[in-house]
C-alpha positions in Angstrom: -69.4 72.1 135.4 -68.0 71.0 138.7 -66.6 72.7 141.5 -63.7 72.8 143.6 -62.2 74.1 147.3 -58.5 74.1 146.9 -56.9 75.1 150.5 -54.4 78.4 149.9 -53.8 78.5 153.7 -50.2 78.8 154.7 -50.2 77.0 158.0 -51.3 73.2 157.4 -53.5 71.6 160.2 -52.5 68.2 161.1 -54.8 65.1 161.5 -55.7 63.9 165.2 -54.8 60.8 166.2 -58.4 59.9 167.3 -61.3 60.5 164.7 -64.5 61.9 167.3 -67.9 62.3 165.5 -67.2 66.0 165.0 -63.4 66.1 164.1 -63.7 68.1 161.6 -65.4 71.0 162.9 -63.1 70.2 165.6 -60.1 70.6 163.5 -61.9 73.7 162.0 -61.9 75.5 165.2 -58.5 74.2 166.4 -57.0 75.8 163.0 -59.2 79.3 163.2 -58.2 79.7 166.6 -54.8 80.7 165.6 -54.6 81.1 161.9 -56.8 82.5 159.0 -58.1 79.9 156.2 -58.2 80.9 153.0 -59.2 78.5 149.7 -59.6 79.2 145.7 -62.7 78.0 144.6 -62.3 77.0 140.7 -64.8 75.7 138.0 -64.4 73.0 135.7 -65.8 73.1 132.3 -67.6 69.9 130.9 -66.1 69.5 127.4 -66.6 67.0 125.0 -67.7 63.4 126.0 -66.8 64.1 129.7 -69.7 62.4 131.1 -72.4 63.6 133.4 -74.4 60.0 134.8 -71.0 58.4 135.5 -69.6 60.3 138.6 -66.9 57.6 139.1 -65.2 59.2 135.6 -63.1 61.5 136.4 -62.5 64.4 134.2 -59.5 65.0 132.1 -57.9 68.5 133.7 -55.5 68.7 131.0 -58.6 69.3 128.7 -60.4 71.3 130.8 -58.4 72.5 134.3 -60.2 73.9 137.0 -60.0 78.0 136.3 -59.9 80.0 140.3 -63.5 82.0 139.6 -63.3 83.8 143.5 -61.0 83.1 147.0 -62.9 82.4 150.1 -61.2 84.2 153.4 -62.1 83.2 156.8 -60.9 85.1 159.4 -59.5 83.5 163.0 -63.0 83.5 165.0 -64.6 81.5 167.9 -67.3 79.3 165.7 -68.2 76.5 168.5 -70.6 78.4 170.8 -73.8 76.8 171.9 -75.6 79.3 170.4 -74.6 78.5 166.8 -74.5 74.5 167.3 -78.4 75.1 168.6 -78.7 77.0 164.9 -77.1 74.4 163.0 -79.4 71.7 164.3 -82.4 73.2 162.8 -80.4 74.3 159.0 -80.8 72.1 156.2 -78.7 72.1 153.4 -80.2 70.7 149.6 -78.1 70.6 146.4 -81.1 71.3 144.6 -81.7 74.8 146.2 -81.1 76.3 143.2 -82.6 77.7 139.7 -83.7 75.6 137.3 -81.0 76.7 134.9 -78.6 76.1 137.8 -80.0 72.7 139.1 -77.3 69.9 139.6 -77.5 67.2 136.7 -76.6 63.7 136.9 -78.5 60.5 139.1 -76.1 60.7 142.1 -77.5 64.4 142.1 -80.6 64.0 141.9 -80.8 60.7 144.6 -78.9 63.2 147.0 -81.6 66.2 146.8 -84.2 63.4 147.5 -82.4 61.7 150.3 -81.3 65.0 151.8 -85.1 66.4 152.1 -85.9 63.1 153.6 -83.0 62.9 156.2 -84.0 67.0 157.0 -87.6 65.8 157.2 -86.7 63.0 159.3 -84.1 64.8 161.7 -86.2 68.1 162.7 -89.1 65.8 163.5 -87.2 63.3 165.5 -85.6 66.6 166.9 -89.3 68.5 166.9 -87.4 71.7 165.9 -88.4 74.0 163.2 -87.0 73.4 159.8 -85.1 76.5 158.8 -84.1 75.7 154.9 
Protein backbone atom coordinates (compact mmCIF):
# COMPACT_ATOMS: atom_id res chain seq x y z
CA UNK A 1 0.00 0.00 0.00
CA UNK A 2 1.10 3.61 -0.07
CA UNK A 3 0.17 6.45 1.87
CA UNK A 4 -0.99 9.85 1.55
CA UNK A 5 -1.27 13.55 3.52
CA UNK A 6 -3.88 15.45 1.65
CA UNK A 7 -4.08 19.10 3.24
CA UNK A 8 -8.05 19.77 4.45
CA UNK A 9 -6.96 23.17 5.95
CA UNK A 10 -9.16 26.07 4.96
CA UNK A 11 -6.63 28.87 5.01
CA UNK A 12 -3.84 28.19 2.27
CA UNK A 13 -0.22 29.34 3.29
CA UNK A 14 1.56 30.92 0.61
CA UNK A 15 5.25 30.27 -0.55
CA UNK A 16 8.14 32.82 0.54
CA UNK A 17 9.84 34.46 -1.85
CA UNK A 18 13.28 33.35 -0.36
CA UNK A 19 13.77 29.50 0.29
CA UNK A 20 15.99 29.51 3.94
CA UNK A 21 17.33 26.03 4.95
CA UNK A 22 14.38 25.63 7.34
CA UNK A 23 11.37 27.17 5.26
CA UNK A 24 9.35 24.73 5.80
CA UNK A 25 9.18 24.53 9.47
CA UNK A 26 9.30 28.05 8.95
CA UNK A 27 6.12 28.09 6.99
CA UNK A 28 4.78 25.53 9.53
CA UNK A 29 4.98 27.92 12.34
CA UNK A 30 3.99 31.00 10.34
CA UNK A 31 0.57 28.96 9.39
CA UNK A 32 0.00 27.44 13.19
CA UNK A 33 0.48 30.71 14.49
CA UNK A 34 -2.89 31.81 13.33
CA UNK A 35 -4.74 28.93 11.95
CA UNK A 36 -5.34 25.19 12.67
CA UNK A 37 -4.01 22.47 10.06
CA UNK A 38 -5.83 19.71 9.43
CA UNK A 39 -4.99 16.72 6.57
CA UNK A 40 -6.80 13.28 5.52
CA UNK A 41 -4.45 10.67 5.59
CA UNK A 42 -5.70 7.93 2.90
CA UNK A 43 -4.29 4.38 1.76
CA UNK A 44 -3.79 3.10 -1.42
CA UNK A 45 -4.28 -0.49 -2.27
CA UNK A 46 -1.64 -2.29 -4.52
CA UNK A 47 -3.87 -4.22 -7.04
CA UNK A 48 -2.92 -6.07 -9.79
CA UNK A 49 0.41 -5.56 -11.67
CA UNK A 50 0.96 -2.15 -9.89
CA UNK A 51 4.48 -2.54 -9.25
CA UNK A 52 6.46 -2.40 -6.08
CA UNK A 53 10.59 -2.15 -7.34
CA UNK A 54 9.65 0.66 -9.81
CA UNK A 55 8.75 3.73 -7.67
CA UNK A 56 8.85 6.01 -10.81
CA UNK A 57 5.38 4.07 -11.82
CA UNK A 58 2.78 5.72 -10.63
CA UNK A 59 -0.28 3.98 -9.61
CA UNK A 60 -3.54 3.96 -11.43
CA UNK A 61 -6.15 5.79 -8.82
CA UNK A 62 -8.96 5.05 -10.85
CA UNK A 63 -8.23 1.36 -10.05
CA UNK A 64 -7.38 1.68 -6.80
CA UNK A 65 -8.04 5.60 -5.16
CA UNK A 66 -6.65 6.55 -2.09
CA UNK A 67 -9.60 5.59 0.68
CA UNK A 68 -9.30 8.70 3.90
CA UNK A 69 -8.42 5.80 6.81
CA UNK A 70 -8.09 8.83 9.85
CA UNK A 71 -7.76 13.05 9.78
CA UNK A 72 -4.80 14.53 11.45
CA UNK A 73 -5.77 17.90 13.51
CA UNK A 74 -3.13 20.21 14.63
CA UNK A 75 -4.01 22.82 16.73
CA UNK A 76 -2.56 26.68 16.50
CA UNK A 77 0.63 26.21 18.89
CA UNK A 78 4.12 27.77 19.45
CA UNK A 79 6.40 24.66 18.01
CA UNK A 80 9.90 26.68 17.51
CA UNK A 81 11.21 26.89 21.02
CA UNK A 82 14.85 26.10 21.72
CA UNK A 83 13.86 23.52 23.87
CA UNK A 84 12.21 21.39 21.19
CA UNK A 85 14.85 22.20 18.27
CA UNK A 86 17.62 20.91 21.03
CA UNK A 87 15.12 17.51 21.05
CA UNK A 88 14.92 17.29 17.49
CA UNK A 89 18.68 17.21 16.99
CA UNK A 90 19.08 14.17 18.83
CA UNK A 91 15.59 12.11 17.08
CA UNK A 92 16.08 9.90 14.34
CA UNK A 93 13.45 8.90 12.14
CA UNK A 94 13.80 5.13 10.02
CA UNK A 95 11.23 3.82 7.62
CA UNK A 96 12.03 0.54 8.78
CA UNK A 97 10.87 1.10 12.41
CA UNK A 98 8.38 -1.15 11.99
CA UNK A 99 6.99 -4.95 12.20
CA UNK A 100 8.12 -7.33 10.01
CA UNK A 101 4.64 -7.77 8.58
CA UNK A 102 4.63 -3.95 8.33
CA UNK A 103 8.14 -3.39 6.93
CA UNK A 104 8.37 -1.11 3.70
CA UNK A 105 8.93 -3.15 0.49
CA UNK A 106 10.64 -2.11 -2.56
CA UNK A 107 14.76 -1.20 -3.20
CA UNK A 108 14.28 2.64 -2.83
CA UNK A 109 12.93 1.48 0.63
CA UNK A 110 15.18 -0.56 1.67
CA UNK A 111 18.45 1.88 0.46
CA UNK A 112 16.57 4.59 2.55
CA UNK A 113 16.44 2.58 6.01
CA UNK A 114 20.22 1.87 5.36
CA UNK A 115 21.16 5.37 4.39
CA UNK A 116 19.01 6.83 7.18
CA UNK A 117 20.78 4.72 10.09
CA UNK A 118 24.00 5.78 8.53
CA UNK A 119 23.28 9.62 8.22
CA UNK A 120 21.70 9.23 12.27
CA UNK A 121 24.96 7.39 13.06
CA UNK A 122 26.94 9.91 11.40
CA UNK A 123 25.05 13.19 12.66
CA UNK A 124 24.79 12.40 16.53
CA UNK A 125 28.44 11.49 16.47
CA UNK A 126 29.55 14.49 14.57
CA UNK A 127 27.06 16.27 16.98
CA UNK A 128 28.29 13.83 20.18
CA UNK A 129 24.61 13.83 21.29
CA UNK A 130 22.76 10.81 22.30
CA UNK A 131 20.88 9.00 19.80
CA UNK A 132 17.24 8.99 20.85
CA UNK A 133 15.43 6.55 18.05
Amino acid sequence: MKYGLMPTSKHRSTMPATLADDYLSQAMQAHLNGHDASFDFGVQLRKGTMPVEDAAVRWDETESPFVTVARLHIPRQTFRTPEREALGETLSFSPGHAKPEHAPLGGINRARVAIYQQLSAFRHQRDQRANIA
